[in-house]
Each structure stands twice: as C-alpha cells, then as structure tokens.
C-alpha positions as CSV (number, residue, x, y, z in Angstrom):
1,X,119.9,101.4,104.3
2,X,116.6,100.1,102.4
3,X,118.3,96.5,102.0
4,X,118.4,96.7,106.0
5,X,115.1,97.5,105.9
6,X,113.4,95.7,103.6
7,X,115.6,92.7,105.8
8,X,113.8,94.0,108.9
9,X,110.2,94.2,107.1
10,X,110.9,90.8,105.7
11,X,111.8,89.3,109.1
12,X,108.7,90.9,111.0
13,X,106.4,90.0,108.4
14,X,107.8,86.6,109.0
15,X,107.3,86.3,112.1
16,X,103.9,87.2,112.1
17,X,102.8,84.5,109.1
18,X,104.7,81.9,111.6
19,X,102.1,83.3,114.3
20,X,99.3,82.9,111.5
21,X,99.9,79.5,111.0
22,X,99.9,78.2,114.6
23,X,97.3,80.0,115.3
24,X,95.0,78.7,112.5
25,X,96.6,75.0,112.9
26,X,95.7,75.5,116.9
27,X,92.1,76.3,115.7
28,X,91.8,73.5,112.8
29,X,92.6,71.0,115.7
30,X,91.1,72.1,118.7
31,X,87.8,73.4,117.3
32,X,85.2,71.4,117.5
33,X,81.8,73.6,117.5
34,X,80.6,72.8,113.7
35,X,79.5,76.9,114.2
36,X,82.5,78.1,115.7
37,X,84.9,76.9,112.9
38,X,82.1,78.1,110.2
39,X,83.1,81.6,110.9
40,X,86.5,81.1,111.0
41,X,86.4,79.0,107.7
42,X,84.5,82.2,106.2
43,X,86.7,84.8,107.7
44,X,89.8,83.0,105.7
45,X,87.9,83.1,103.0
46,X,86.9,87.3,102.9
47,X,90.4,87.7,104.2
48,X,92.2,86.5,101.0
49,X,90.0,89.0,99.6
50,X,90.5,91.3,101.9
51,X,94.4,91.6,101.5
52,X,93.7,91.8,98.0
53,X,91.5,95.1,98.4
54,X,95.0,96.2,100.4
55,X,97.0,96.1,97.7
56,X,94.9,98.1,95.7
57,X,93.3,100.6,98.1
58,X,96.1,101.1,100.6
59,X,99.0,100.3,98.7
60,X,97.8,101.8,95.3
61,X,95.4,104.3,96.5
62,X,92.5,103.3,94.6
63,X,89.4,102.7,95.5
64,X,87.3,99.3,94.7
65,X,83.6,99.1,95.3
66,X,83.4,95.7,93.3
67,X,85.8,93.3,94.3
68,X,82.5,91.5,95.2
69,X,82.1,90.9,91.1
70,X,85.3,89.6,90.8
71,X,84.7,86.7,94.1
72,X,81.6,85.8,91.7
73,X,83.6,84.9,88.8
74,X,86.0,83.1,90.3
75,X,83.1,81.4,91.9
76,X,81.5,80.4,88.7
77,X,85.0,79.4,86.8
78,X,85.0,76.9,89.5
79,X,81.8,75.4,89.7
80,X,82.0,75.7,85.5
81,X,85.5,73.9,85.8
82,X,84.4,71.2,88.0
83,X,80.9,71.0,87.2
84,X,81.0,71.2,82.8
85,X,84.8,70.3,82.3
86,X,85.2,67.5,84.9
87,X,88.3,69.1,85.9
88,X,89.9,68.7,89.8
89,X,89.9,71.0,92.4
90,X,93.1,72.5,92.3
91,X,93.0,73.3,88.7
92,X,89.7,74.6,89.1
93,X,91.2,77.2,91.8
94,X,94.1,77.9,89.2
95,X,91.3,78.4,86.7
96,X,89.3,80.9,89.4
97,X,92.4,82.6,89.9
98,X,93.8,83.2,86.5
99,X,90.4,84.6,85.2
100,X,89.1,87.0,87.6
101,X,93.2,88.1,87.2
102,X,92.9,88.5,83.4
103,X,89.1,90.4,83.6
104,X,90.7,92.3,86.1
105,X,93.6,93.6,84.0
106,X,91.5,94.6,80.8
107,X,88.7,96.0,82.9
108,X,91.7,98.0,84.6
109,X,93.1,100.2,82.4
110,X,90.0,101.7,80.8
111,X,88.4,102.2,84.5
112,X,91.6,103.0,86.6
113,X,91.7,106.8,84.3
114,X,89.0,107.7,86.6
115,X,89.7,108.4,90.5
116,X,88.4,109.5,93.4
117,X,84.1,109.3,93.8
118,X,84.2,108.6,90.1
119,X,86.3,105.5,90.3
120,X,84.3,104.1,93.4
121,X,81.5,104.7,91.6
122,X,82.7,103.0,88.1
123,X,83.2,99.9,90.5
124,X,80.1,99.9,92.0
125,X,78.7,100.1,88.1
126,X,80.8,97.2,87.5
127,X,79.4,95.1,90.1
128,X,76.2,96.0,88.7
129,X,76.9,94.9,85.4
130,X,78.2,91.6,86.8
131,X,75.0,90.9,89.4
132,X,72.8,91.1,85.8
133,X,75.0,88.9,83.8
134,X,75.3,86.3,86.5
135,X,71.2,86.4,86.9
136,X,70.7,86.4,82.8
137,X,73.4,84.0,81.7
138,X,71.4,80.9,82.8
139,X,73.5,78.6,80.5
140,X,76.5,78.6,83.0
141,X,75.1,80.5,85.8
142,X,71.6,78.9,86.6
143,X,70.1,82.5,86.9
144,X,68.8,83.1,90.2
145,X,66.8,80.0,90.5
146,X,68.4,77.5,90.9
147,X,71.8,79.3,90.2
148,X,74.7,76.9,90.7
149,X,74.0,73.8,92.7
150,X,75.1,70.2,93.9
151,X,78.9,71.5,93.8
152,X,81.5,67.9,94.8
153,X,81.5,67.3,98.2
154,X,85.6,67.8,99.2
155,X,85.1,65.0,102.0
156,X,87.8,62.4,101.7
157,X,90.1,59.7,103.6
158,X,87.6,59.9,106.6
159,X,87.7,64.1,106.4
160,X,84.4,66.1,106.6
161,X,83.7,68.8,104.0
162,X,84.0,71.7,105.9
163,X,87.4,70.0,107.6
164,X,89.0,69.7,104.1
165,X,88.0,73.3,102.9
166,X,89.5,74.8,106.7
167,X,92.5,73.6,105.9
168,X,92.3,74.6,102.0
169,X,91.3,77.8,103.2
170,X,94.2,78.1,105.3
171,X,96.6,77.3,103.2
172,X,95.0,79.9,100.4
173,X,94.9,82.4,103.1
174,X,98.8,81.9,103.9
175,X,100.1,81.9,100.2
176,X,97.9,85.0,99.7
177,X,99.8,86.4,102.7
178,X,103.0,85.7,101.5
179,X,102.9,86.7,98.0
180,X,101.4,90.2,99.3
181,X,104.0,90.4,101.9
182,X,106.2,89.9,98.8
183,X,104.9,92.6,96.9
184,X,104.7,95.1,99.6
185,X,108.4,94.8,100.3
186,X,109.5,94.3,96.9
187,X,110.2,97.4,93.7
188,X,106.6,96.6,92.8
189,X,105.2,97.7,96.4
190,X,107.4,101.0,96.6
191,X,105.9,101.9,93.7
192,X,103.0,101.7,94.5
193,X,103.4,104.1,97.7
194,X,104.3,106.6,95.4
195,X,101.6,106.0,93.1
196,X,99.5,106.7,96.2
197,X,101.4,110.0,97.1
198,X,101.3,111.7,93.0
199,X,100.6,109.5,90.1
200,X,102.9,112.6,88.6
201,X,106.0,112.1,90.9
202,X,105.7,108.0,90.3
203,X,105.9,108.8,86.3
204,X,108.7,111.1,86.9
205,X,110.6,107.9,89.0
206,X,110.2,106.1,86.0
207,X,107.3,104.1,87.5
208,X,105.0,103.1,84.4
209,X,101.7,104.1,86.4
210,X,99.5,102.8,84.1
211,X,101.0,99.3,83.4
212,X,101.2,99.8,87.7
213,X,97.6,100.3,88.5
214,X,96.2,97.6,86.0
215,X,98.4,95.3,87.8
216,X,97.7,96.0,91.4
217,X,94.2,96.1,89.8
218,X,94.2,92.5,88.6
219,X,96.2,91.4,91.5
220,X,93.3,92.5,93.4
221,X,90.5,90.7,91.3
222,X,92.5,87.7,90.9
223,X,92.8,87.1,95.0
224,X,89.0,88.1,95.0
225,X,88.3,85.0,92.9
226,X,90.2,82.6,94.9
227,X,88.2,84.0,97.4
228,X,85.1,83.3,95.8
229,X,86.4,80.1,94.7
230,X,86.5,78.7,98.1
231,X,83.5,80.7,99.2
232,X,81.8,78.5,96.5
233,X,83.3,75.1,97.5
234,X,82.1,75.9,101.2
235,X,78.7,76.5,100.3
236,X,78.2,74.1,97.5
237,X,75.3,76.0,96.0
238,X,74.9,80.0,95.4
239,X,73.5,82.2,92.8
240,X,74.4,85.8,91.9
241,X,73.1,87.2,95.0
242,X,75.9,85.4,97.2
243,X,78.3,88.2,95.3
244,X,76.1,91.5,95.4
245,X,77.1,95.0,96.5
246,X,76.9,94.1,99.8
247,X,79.7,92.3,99.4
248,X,81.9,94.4,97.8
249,X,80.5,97.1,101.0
250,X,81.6,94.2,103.4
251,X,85.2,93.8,101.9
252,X,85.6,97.7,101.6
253,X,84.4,98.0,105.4
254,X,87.1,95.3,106.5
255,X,90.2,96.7,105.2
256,X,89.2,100.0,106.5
257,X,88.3,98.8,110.4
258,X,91.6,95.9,109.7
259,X,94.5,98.6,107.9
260,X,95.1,100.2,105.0
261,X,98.6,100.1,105.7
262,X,99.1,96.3,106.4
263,X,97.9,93.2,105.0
264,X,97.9,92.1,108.2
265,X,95.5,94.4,109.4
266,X,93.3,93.0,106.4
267,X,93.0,89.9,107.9
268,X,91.9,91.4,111.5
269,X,89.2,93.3,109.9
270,X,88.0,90.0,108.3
271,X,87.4,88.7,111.4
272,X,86.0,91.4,113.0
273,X,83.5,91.4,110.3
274,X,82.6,88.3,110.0
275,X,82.3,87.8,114.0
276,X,80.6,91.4,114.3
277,X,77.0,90.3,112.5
278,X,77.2,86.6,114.6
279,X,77.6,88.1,117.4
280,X,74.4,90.6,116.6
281,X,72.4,87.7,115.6
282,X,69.5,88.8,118.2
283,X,69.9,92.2,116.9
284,X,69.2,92.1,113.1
285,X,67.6,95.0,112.5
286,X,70.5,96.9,114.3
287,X,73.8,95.8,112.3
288,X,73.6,98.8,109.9
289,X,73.5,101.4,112.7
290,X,76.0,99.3,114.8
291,X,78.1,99.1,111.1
292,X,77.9,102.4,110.6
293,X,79.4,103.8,113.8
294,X,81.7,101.2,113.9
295,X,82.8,103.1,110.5
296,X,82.7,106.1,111.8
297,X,84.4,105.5,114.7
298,X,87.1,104.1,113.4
299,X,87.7,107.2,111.0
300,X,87.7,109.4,113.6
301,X,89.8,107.6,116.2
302,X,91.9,104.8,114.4
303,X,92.2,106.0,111.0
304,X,95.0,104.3,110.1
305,X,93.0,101.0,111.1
306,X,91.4,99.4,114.4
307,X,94.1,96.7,113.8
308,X,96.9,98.4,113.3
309,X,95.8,100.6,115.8
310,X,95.9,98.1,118.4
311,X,98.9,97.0,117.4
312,X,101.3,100.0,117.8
313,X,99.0,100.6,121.2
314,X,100.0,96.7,122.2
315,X,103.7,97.9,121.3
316,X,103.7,100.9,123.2
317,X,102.4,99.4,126.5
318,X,105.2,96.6,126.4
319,X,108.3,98.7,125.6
320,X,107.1,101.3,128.3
C-alpha cells in the first residue's frame, strides 16, 4: 500500500516538474520585456529558497525567521570564490551550497532545542548576528559601502547576462524541486511528518529527531544559499542589506500564501510575492497593509495555502 503510493506521489510530482519546465522554457524563449523576465528570474531565485523553508517549516514543523542569513552567505562564498579564489561559476555555486549547508547543520542542533515563539525568535537573532558580521567583516564583505561589487558578467557565446542566469536559475530551481520531491516521498520525509505531529512519537518510531531536525535544518540553509548565490550573480553588486530581516519575512510570507504542505505550493507563493510588490509599484506606502491582509486572509480562508488551495478548488470544479 505505501509503495503504491509513494508510486502515485512520485508520478504526480512528475508530472508537475514536466509542467515546470515547459512552462519556464516557454517563458525563457518567448519573453522578451527585459522587466518582465526580471521578475521571473527573481521569483526562481526566492523559490529555491522558498522550497527549502518547506522542508523545514511544513515538513519539519519548525519555524525559520532567518533563512535570509543563510541566502547571504551563500551570496558571499560566491562572490569570495569567484572574486579572491579565481574559481568558476559552478564550483562557486557548489561552494555557496555546501557552506550555508554545513553553518546550517552546527547552528542546528544547539538552536533547533528551542520551539515554538522561542525558536522563531532565536532565528530572527540569528539573522541579526549575520546582518552585523556581514557589515563589520569588511575584509571579505566590503561592509556596507561598497559591500561586494563588480561580480563576472555570465554573458557568453552571444548570451546576455540576465539570459545566462534565467536559464541557470531554472535549472537550480528544477534540481531543487526534484531533490525535495525526493525527500518528501522518501523515509527521510515520513519522518519528518511525524516529527511535525510529536517529536515524542517520532523518537518512539525509532526516528533520531535530533540528527532529523539538524538535517532538515541544513537542508534548508543550504538551498537558501544557492539562492543567494544566484541572487548575487543576478545583481552583480550587494551588501548586507540585500539579505536583512525583510527577507527572511518575505521567504516566511511565501511559503505560507504558496503551501506548507507542498513544495509546489512554495514556488506559487514565490511568484505571488515577487509579482505582488511590482504590481503595487504606484502604491508604495500601501504594501505592508496590502501584505498584511493578504496574510491574514490567507490564514483564515486558505490555511493550508492560497496555492494549494486553488489547486484542490481547480480539481474539484473538473471532476464535478
């Protein structure tokens, strides 16, 4: 019975990574707005954060209000990598990766015994600590001015920058997606949904919740600084206040309006995010009140998220 449905999960979640790939391949080659495919570039990019936060907050059940800190260190092992070391792109993304991975499973353990308000609020300290190194630590930082400049421009064989990192983006984003899809319906990801129901029912499975939550943990951080990574190679130049709190706020608000229950929601609510503020752009001093009842909306009619939510509503109206 589970191997028919793990078979089943594995086919759907199949299915929709082929739809995810034509629909970002239809997008690489039919936009042309220089604007237009800015967002989308930038909504790939939180999204690979984005799934990340998944894994740990709706998978796990713990809650992250610092995966922003982790998108800045994968930012700066990049430009340090490319920048200091000479070192190529690719192994500079390994490099942004396996770092923000590594923090994230040594931070992990110590700050994963909290829960609840106290572990949102031991992240939020954490992105706090990371905001003043970044601005103090001028030697491979730059501070705040000038921060990290002048990063390689990834134009080649005719290829525009922001052309070469949509499609590195994209295939980023779809690796991300299948790795977490792999997770989710693997032994790793049923633990972790009964980690989320009693940390004291997991341990009595024989699930080793500590070893369990640093991993999700650093699974988390280490997507967060690919994230970064790219966000970095996009922009070329940044400092620490590219990766505030605000950040970490904007990641949090995105897996919450995508799904806590789906990766695939976690990409949706990238978008929406992303989208939501451009298409306020005459209305600036109106995104926090239109953010916050977006939030609160959401709660109180889609709580299991405004993706998903549409989803089983889209699936409903066709088999009726």
């Amino acid at each position: 019975m589970r191997n028919s449905k793990s078979t089943s999960n594995l086919r759907h979640d199949g299915l929709i990574l082929l739809g995810l790939a034509i629909f970002l391949a239809i997008l690489g080659v039919t936009l042309s707005n220089q604007f237009h495919r800015s967002i989308v570039v930038l909504s790939m990019i939180h999204a690979i954060a984005a799934i990340g936060l998944t894994l740990l907050m709706g998978y796990a059940g713990q809650v992250s209000i610092g995966q922003g800190a982790f998108m800045g260190v994968g930012a700066y092992a990049a430009a340090f990598a490319m920048q200091q070391l000479s070192l190529p792109v690719p192994v500079a993304l390994i490099g942004a990766i396996l770092l923000p991975g590594l923090l994230g499973y040594v931070i992990g353990r110590p700050i994963l015994r909290l829960s609840g308000h106290n572990l949102a609020l031991g992240t939020l300290a954490l992105g706090a600590v990371f905001f003043v190194v970044a601005s103090q630590w001028r030697s491979v930082t730059g501070g705040i001015d000038p921060g990290i400049v002048n990063l390689p421009n990834l134009g080649f064989w005719g290829q525009s920058h922001e052309t070469v990192v949509y499609w590195l983006s994209a295939v980023v984003l779809l690796v991300a997606a299948i790795v977490a899809a792999a997770l989710v319906d693997g032994r790793f990801g049923r633990g972790l949904e009964v980690l989320r129901t009693s940390e004291v029912v997991a341990a009595c499975m024989g699930v080793d919740t500590v070893r369990a939550k640093s991993m999700v943990f650093a699974i988390a951080a280490a997507f967060a600084g690919a994230s970064g990574a790219l966000l970095a190679l996009y922009l070329r130049s940044f400092n620490a206040n590219t990766f505030g709190v605000s950040l970490s706020i904007e990641l949090l608000m995105m897996v919450i309006i995508g799904s806590l229950s789906t990766i695939w929601g976690a990409i949706f609510g990238a978008f929406a995010i992303i989208i939501l503020p451009n298409l306020l752009e005459s209305f600036d001093h109106a995104k926090l009140l239109v953010y916050g009842l977006t939030m609160v909306a959401v709660m109180m009619f889609a709580p299991r998220g405004l993706g998903e939510t549409l989803l089983r509503f889209v699936r409903s109206r066709s088999s009726s």
